[in-house]
C-alpha positions as CSV (number, residue, x, y, z in Angstrom):
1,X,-7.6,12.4,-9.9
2,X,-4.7,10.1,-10.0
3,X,-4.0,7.8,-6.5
4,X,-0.7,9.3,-4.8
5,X,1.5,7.3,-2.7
6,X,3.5,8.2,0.0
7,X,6.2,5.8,1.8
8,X,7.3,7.4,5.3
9,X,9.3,4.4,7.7
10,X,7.1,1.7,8.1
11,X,4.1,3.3,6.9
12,X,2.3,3.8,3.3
13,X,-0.3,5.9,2.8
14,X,-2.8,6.1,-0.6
15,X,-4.3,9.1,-0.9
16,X,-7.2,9.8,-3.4
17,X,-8.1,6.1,-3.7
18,X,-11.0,5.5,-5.7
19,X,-14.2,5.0,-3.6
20,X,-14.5,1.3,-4.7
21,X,-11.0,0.6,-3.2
22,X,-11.8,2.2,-0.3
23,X,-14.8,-0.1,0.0
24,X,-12.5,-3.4,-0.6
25,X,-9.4,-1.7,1.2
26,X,-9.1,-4.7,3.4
27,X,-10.1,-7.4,0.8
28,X,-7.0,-5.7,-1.6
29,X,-4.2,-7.5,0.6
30,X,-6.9,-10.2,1.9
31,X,-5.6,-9.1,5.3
32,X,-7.5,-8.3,9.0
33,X,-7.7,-11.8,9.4
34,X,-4.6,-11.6,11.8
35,X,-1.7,-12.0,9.8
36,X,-0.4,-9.0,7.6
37,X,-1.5,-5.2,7.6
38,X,-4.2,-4.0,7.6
39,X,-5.5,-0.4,6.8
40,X,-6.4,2.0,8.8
41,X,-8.8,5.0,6.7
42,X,-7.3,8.7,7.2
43,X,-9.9,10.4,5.3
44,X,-12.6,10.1,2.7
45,X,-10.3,9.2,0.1
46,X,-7.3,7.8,1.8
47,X,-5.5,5.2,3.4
48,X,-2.8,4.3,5.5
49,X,-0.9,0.5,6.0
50,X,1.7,-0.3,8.2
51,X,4.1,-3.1,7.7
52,X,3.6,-3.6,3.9
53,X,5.5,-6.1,2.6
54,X,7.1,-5.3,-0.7
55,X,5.1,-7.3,-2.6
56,X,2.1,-5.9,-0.6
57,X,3.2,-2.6,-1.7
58,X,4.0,-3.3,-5.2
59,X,0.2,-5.6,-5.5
60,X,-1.6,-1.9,-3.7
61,X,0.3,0.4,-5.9
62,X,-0.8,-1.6,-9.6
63,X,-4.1,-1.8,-8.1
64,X,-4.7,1.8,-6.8
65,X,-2.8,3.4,-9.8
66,X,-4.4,1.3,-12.6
């Protein structure tokens, strides 16, 4: 099943990300150290950031489509 991503105002959500990315969601945008976003799971196979930068978006997107 292929990741979809959704961008609604500051927030971008993943849904049917693989398990492993789920398991490394915060290691993806080395983040929850403080500075940048940081993910907060909405389900089993999903995940929503908030304040992506583009490139954030851009370096989640090639990794969760891929």
């Amino acid at each position: 099943m292929k990741t979809i991503l959704y961008h609604r105002y500051s927030d971008d959500q993943f849904d049917n990300a693989p398990s492993l990315c789920m398991n490394l969601a915060m290691v993806l945008t080395s983040s929850c150290s403080g500075t940048g976003p940081c993910p907060t799971p909405c389900g089993s196979a999903c995940l929503v950031y908030t304040g992506l930068t583009d490139v954030d978006y851009a370096k989640l997107s090639n990794i969760l489509t891929a």
